[in-house]
C-alpha positions as CSV (number, residue, x, y, z in Angstrom):
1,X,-25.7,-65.8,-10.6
2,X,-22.6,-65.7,-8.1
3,X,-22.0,-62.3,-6.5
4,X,-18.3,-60.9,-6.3
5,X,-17.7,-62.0,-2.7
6,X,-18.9,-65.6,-3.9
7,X,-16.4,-65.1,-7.1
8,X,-13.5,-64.0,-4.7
9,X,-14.1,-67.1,-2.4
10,X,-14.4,-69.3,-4.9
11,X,-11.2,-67.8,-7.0
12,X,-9.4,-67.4,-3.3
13,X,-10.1,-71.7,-2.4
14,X,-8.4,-72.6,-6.0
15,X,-5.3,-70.2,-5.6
16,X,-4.9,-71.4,-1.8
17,X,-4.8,-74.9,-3.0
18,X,-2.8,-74.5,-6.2
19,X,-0.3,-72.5,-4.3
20,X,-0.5,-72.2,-0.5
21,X,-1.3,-70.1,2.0
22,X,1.7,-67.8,1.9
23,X,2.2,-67.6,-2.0
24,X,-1.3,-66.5,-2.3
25,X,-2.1,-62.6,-2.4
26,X,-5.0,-60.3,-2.7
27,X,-3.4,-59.1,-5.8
28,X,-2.9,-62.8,-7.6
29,X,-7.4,-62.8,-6.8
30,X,-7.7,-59.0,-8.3
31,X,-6.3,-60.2,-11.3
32,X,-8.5,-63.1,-11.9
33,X,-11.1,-61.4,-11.1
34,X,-10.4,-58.2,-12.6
35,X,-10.9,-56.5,-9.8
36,X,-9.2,-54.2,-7.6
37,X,-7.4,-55.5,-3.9
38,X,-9.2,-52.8,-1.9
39,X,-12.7,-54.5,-2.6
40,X,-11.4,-58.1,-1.3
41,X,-10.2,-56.4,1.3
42,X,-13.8,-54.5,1.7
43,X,-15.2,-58.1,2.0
44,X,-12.9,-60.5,3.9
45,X,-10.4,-57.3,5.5
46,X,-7.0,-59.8,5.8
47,X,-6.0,-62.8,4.1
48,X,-6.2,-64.7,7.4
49,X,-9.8,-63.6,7.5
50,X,-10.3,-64.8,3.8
51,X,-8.8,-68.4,4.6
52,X,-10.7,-68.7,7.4
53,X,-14.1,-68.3,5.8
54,X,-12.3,-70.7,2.9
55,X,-11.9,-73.0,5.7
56,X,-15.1,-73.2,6.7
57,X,-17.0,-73.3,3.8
58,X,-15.3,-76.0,2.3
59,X,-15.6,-78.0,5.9
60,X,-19.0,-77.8,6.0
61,X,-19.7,-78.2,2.0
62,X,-17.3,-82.0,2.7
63,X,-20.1,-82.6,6.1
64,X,-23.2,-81.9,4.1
65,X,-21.7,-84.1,1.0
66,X,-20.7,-87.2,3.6
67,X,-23.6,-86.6,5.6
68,X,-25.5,-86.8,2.5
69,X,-23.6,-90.0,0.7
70,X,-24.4,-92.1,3.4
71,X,-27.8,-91.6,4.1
72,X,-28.4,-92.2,0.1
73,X,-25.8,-95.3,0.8
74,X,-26.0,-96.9,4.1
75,X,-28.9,-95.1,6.4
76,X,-31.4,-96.1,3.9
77,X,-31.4,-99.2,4.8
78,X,-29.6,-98.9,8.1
79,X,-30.4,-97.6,11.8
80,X,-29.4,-94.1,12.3
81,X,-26.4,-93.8,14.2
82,X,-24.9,-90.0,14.8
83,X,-22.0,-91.1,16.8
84,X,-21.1,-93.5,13.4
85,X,-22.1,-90.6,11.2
86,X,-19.4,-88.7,13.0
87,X,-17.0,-91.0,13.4
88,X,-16.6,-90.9,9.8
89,X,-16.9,-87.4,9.1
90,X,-14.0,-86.9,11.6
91,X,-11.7,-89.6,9.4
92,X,-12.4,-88.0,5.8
93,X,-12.2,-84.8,7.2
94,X,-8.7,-85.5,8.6
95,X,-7.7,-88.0,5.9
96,X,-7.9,-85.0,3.2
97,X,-5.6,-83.0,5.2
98,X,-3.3,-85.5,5.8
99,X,-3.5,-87.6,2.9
100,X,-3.3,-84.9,0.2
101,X,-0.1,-82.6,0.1
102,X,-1.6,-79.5,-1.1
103,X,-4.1,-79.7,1.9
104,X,-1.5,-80.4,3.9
105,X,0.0,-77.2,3.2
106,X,-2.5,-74.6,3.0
107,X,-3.3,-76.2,6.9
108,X,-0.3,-76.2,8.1
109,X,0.6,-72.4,6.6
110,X,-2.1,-70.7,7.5
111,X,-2.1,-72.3,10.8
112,X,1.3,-70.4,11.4
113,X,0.5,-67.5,13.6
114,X,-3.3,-67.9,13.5
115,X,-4.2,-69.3,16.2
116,X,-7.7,-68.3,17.1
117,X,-9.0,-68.8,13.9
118,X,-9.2,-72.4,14.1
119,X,-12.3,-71.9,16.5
120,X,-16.0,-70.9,14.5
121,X,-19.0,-69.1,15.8
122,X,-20.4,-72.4,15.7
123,X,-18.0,-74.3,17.2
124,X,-19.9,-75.6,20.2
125,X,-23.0,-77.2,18.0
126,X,-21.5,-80.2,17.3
127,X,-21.0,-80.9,20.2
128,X,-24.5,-80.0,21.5
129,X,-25.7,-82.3,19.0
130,X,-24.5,-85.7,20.6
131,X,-25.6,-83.8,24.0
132,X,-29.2,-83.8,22.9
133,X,-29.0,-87.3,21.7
134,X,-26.6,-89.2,24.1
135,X,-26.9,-86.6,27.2
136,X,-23.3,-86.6,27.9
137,X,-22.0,-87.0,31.1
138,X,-20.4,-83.5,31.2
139,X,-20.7,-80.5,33.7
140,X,-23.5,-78.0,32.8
141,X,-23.1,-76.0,35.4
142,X,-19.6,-74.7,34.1
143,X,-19.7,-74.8,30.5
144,X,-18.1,-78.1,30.7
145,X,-19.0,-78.3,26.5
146,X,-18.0,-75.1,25.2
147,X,-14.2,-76.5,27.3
148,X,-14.7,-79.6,25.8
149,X,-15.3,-78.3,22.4
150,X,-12.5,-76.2,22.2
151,X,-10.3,-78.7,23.6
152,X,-11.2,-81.0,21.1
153,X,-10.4,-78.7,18.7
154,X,-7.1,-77.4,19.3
155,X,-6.1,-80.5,20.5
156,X,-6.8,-82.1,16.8
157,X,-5.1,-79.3,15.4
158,X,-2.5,-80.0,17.1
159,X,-1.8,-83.4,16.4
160,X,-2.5,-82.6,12.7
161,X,-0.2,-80.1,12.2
162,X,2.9,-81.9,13.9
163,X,1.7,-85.3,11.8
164,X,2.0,-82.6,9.1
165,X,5.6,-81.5,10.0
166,X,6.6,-85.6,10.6
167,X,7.1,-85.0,14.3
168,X,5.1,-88.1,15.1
169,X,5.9,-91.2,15.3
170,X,3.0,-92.9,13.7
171,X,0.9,-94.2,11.1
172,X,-1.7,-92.1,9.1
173,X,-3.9,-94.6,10.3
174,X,-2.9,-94.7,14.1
175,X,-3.2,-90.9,13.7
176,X,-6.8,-90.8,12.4
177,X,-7.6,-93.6,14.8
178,X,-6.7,-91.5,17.6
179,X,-8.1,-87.9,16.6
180,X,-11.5,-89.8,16.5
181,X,-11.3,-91.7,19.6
182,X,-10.1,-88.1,21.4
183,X,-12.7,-86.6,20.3
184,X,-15.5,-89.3,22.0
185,X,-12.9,-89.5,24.4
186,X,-13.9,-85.5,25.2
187,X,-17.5,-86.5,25.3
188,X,-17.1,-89.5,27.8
189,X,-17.9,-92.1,25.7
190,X,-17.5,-95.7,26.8
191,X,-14.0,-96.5,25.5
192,X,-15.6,-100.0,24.1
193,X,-18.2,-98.4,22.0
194,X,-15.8,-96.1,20.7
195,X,-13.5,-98.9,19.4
196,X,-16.9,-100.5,18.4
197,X,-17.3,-97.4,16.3
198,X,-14.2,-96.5,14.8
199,X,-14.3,-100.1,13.8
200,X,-17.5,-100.0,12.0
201,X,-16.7,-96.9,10.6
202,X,-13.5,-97.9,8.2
203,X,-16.0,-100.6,7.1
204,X,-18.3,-98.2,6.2
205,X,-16.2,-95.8,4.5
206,X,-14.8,-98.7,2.6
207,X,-17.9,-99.8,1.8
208,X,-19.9,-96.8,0.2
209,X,-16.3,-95.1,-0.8
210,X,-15.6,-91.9,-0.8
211,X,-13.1,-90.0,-3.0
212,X,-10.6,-87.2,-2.3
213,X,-10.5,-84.1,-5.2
214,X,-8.5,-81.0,-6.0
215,X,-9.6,-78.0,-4.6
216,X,-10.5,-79.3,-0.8
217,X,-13.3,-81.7,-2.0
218,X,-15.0,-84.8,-0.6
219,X,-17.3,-87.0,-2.7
């Protein structure tokens, strides 16, 4: 049975989508729910807190769900490879943002003003991840990764949201070719094995397809 914080994020991620960041209020989720605004705000305290947590749980609902779809589809029968795995997490990550308008607003809305929220407690583990398993040529002695994983971050924000607002002049796909090769490009990857792995990686997605839904959803 879903508790009232569940109901309120789940009523919140529909009423984001369906209408925005900014045309979306406590008081349009209180009457949903039937429920009064001081409790949402006794759980999530702002609406920029509430998107946030929307954020993240539909991010990491779309990993699990990718991460899942291809080891049913591909890794079964195919070597292991994290820095392909990523690769195309990154693109259908991106793509949904870019490639569907309501996403596209919602990201671009609540980035307005919100800076800091685009980095998560968990931002660095990512990161740490391909550490572990490629021992990346990076600093340790200065926190090289927790630099590189917020640069990576804001950076890709960045690019998104002016792609967003049509101040670049590029293709969707030059655009989600490059936030994928910045982000290895962070880590010190070899530039030939990262266009060795943003190559494989459309055929893969093509391959074991993958479909964008309403509501911020991945399958």
């Amino acid at each position: 049975m879903s508790t009232q914080r569940e109901n309120i994020l789940t009523t919140a991620t529909q009423l984001f989508y369906e209408h925005g960041y900014d045309d979306t209020y406590f008081y349009q989720i209180a009457e949903v729910l039937n429920i009064t605004k001081s409790l949402i705000s006794y759980h999530f305290k702002t609406k920029s807190s509430l998107a946030k947590e929307v954020t993240e749980t539909f991010s990491v609902r779309n990993k699990n769900i990718i991460s899942f779809k291809l080891y049913q589809t591909y890794f079964c029968n195919n070597k292991f490879d994290l820095q392909l795995s990523t690769a195309i997490e990154i693109r259908l990550s991106t793509a949904l943002i870019l490639q569907d308008p309501k996403v596209s607003r919602y990201i671009r809305e609540s980035a307005d003003g919100h800076y800091e929220d685009m980095f998560t407690p968990h931002y660095k583990s990512f990161y740490k991840i391909h550490d572990r398993q490629y021992h990346l040529n990076i600093n340790r002695q200065n926190d090289e990764i927790s630099m590189l994983a917020r640069g990576a971050t804001a950076a890709s924000h960045a690019i998104i949201i002016d792609f967003i607002n049509n101040m670049l002049k590029c293709t969707l796909e030059e655009c989600l070719d490059y936030i994928v090769q910045m982000n290895f490009r962070f880590m010190r990857v070899d530039e030939k094995r990262i266009a060795e792995v943003i190559k494989k990686s459309k055929e893969v997605i093509d391959k074991v397809g993958f479909e964008f839904k309403p509501y911020f959803i991945i399958e």
